[in-house]
C-alpha positions in Angstrom: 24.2 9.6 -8.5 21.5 12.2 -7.8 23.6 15.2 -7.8 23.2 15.7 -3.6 26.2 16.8 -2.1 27.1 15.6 1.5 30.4 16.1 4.5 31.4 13.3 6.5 30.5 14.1 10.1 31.9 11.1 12.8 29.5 9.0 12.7 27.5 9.9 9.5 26.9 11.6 6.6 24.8 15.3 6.5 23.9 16.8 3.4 25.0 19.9 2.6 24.0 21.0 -0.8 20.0 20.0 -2.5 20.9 19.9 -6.1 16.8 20.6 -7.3 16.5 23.6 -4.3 16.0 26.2 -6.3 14.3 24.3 -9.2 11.4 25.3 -11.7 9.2 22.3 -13.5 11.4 23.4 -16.2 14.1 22.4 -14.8 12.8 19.0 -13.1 12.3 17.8 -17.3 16.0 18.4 -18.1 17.8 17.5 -14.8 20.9 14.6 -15.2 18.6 11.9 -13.7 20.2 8.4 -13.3 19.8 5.7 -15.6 18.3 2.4 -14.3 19.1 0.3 -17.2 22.5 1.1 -16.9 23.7 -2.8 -16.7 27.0 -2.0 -15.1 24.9 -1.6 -11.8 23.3 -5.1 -12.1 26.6 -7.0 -13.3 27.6 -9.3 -10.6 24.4 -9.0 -8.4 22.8 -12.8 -9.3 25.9 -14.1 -8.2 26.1 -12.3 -4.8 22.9 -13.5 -4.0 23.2 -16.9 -5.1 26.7 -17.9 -3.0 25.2 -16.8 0.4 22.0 -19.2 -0.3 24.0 -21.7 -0.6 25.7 -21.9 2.4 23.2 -20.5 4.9 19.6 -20.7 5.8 19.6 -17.0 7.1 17.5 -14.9 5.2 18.9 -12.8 2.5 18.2 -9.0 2.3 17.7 -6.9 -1.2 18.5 -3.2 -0.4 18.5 -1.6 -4.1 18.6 2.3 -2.9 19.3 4.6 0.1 16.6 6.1 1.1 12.9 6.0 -0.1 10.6 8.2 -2.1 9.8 10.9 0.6 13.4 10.9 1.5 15.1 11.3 -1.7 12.2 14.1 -2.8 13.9 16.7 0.1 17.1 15.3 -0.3 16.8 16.5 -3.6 14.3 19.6 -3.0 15.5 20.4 1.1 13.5 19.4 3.4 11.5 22.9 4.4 11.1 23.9 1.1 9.7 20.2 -0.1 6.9 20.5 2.4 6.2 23.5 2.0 5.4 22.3 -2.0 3.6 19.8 -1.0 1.1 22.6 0.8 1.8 25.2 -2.0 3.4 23.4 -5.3 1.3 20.8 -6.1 2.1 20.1 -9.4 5.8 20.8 -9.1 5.3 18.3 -6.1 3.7 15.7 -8.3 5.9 15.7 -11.1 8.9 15.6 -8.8 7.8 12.8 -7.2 6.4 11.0 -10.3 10.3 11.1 -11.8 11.4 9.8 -8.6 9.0 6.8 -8.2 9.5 5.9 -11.9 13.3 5.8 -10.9 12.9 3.3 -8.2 10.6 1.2 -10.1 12.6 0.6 -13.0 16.0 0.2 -10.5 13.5 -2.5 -8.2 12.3 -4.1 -11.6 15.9 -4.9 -13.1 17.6 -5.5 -9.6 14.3 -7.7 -8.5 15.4 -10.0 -12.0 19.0 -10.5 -10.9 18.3 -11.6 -7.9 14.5 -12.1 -6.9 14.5 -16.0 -6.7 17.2 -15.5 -4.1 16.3 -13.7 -1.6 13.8 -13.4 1.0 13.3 -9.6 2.2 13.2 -6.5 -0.3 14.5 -3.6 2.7 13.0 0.0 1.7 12.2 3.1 3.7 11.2 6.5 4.2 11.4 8.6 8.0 7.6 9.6 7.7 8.3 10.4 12.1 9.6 12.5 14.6 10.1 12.0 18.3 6.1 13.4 18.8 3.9 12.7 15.9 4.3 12.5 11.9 6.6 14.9 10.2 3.7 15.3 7.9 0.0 15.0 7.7 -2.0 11.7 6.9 -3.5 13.5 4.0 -0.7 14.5 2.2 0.8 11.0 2.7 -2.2 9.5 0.8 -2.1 12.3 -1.9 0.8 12.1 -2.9 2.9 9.3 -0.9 0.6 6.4 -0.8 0.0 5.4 -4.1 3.4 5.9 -5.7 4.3 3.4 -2.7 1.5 0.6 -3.6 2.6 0.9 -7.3 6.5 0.3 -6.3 6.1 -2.4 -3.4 3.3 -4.8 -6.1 5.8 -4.5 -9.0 8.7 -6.0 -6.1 6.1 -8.9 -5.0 5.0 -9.5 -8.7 8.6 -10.5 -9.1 9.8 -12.0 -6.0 8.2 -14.0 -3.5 10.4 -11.2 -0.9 8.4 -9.8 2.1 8.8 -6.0 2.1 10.3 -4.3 4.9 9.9 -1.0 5.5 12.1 1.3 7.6 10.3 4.7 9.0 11.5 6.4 12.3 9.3 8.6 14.7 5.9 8.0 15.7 4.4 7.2 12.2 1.6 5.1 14.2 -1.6 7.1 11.9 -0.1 5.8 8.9 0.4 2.1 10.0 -3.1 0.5 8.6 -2.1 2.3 5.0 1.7 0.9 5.2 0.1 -2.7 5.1 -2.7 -1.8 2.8 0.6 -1.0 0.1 2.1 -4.2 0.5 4.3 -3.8 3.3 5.1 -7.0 5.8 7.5 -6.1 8.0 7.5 -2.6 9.7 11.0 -1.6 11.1 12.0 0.0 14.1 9.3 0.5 16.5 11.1 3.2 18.3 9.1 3.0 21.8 10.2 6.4 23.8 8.3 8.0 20.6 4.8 9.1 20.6 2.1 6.7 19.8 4.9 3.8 19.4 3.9 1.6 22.5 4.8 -2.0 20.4 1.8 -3.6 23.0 -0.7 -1.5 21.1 0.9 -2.2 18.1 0.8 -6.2 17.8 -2.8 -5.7 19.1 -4.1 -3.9 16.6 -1.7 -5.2 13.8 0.3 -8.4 14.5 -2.0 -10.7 12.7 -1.1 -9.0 9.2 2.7 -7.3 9.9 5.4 -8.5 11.6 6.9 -6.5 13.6 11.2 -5.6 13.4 13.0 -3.2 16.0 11.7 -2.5 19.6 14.8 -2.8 21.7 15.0 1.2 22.9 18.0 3.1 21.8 17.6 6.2 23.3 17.4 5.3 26.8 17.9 1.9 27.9 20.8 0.9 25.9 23.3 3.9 26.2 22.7 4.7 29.8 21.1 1.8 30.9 22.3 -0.9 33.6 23.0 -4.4 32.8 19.5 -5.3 34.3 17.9 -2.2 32.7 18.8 -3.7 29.7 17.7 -7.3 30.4 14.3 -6.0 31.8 14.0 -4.1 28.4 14.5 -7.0 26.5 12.3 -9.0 28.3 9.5 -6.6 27.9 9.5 -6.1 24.3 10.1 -10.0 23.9 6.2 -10.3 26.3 4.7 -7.9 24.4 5.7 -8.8 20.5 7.0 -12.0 20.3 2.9 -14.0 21.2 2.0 -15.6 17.7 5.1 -15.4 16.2 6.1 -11.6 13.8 8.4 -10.2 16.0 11.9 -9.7 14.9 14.1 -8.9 17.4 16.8 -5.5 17.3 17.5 -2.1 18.3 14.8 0.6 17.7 16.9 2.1 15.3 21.1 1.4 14.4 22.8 0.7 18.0 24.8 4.2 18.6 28.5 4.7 19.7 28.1 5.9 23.2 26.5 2.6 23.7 28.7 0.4 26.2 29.7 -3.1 24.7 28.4 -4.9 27.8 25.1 -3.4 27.4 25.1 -5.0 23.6 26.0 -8.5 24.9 22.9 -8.1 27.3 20.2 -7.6 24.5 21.9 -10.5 22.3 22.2 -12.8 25.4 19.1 -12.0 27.0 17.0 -12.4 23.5 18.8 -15.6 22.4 17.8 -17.2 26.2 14.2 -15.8 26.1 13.6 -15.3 22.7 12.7 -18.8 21.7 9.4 -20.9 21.3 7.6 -21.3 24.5 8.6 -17.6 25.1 10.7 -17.4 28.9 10.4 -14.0 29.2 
């Protein structure tokens, strides 16, 4: 619906075309945006959330759009060229990002009144990380990121009584204390072989006011792992996050297809035996 072409690769998606990459302000005013009071995306919703509730006490999960603000701005823009506006096109930047974040609050809005009473978790996100510090600084993040974020995630809790979860890879650990001053409550997915990303340090200094969701390393432990590599992974994570209750158990990221089946059943056995109240790990 944004215009953003993309080629099936096995596993996943890659973009392959940025719709807005060679784009003027001019041209940002009369782009085919989509419409967020179309109705035909809402019809249908209140029902979907209102069946499941009925029959389980699991948590339901609102996920609205792909992607997050950030995300969606180089989606739209390419990636170099969008950082390099935020260094050298700030008002092209700002305006960009302004139609964006008006987008997403009016698709929250109408989606959060179909099915807000419903469910328990509004899931968001935006990679703000790479494998060995922030894909970009903390001061551009509160220029232009962090207050288009706070606007977004207090319209969702005006409406709902949802936590907010927010998904960001890498090492994003400088912009953790802002996350939960925008409203987030649960931070997702704690990758720990990043920089920065120890989840010890990270209930310390947080775990009283976000709950943790992720943790389990992907990268290492469960693709090439042992059995008992795995086990002692889980374990650890479990010690370290689960004190005090706000830790939420799963992968540091999706579980990835070189991963060996037995090494799955590990984590899930080894978190449902130790991942109960007194913690056994």
């Amino acid at each position: 619906m944004w215009g953003i072409k993309c080629a099936k690769n096995p596993y996943y998606y890659d973009m392959v075309d940025h719709p807005l990459k060679d784009a003027t302000i001019e041209d940002l005013e009369s782009y085919p945006w989509p419409d967020p009071n179309d109705q035909a995306r809402y019809d249908g919703l209140r029902e979907d959330a209102k069946n499941p509730r009925k029959g389980t006490d699991h948590a339901i999960v609102a996920d609205a759009i792909f992607g997050g603000l950030f995300k969606c701005a180089w989606w739209l823009r390419g990636f170099e060229k969008f950082n390099v506006d935020m260094y050298k096109r700030s008002d092209f930047t700002e305006l960009l990002l302004e139609k964006i974040s008006k987008l997403y609050v009016g698709f929250y809005s109408r989606y959060s009144d179909a099915v807000g009473d419903y469910i328990q978790m509004v899931e968001l996100g935006d990679d703000l990380g790479a494998q060995t510090g922030p894909i970009i600084s903390p001061a551009m993040f509160r220029k232009y990121l962090k207050p288009r974020y706070k606007k977004l995630y207090d319209m969702i809790h005006s409406k709902t009584r949802a936590k907010i979860f927010h998904h960001t890879c890498g090492s994003v650990y400088p912009f953790i204390k802002d996350l939960i001053e925008v409203g987030v409550d649960v931070l997702n997915p704690i990758q720990p072989l990043v920089a920065m990303m120890d989840i010890g340090r990270i209930k310390l200094g947080f775990g009283d006011t976000l709950s943790l969701h992720g943790g389990i390393d992907i990268q290492r432990a469960l693709p090439y792992g042992t059995r008992e590599d795995v086990i002692a992974e889980v374990k650890r994570v479990i010690r370290l996050a689960a004190p005090n209750g706000g830790y939420i158990i799963a992968g540091a990221h999706n579980i990835q297809a070189d991963t060996p089946a037995e090494n799955i059943y590990a984590m899930f056995e080894t978190a449902k035996t130790c991942g109960v109240y007194p913690i056994k790990a």
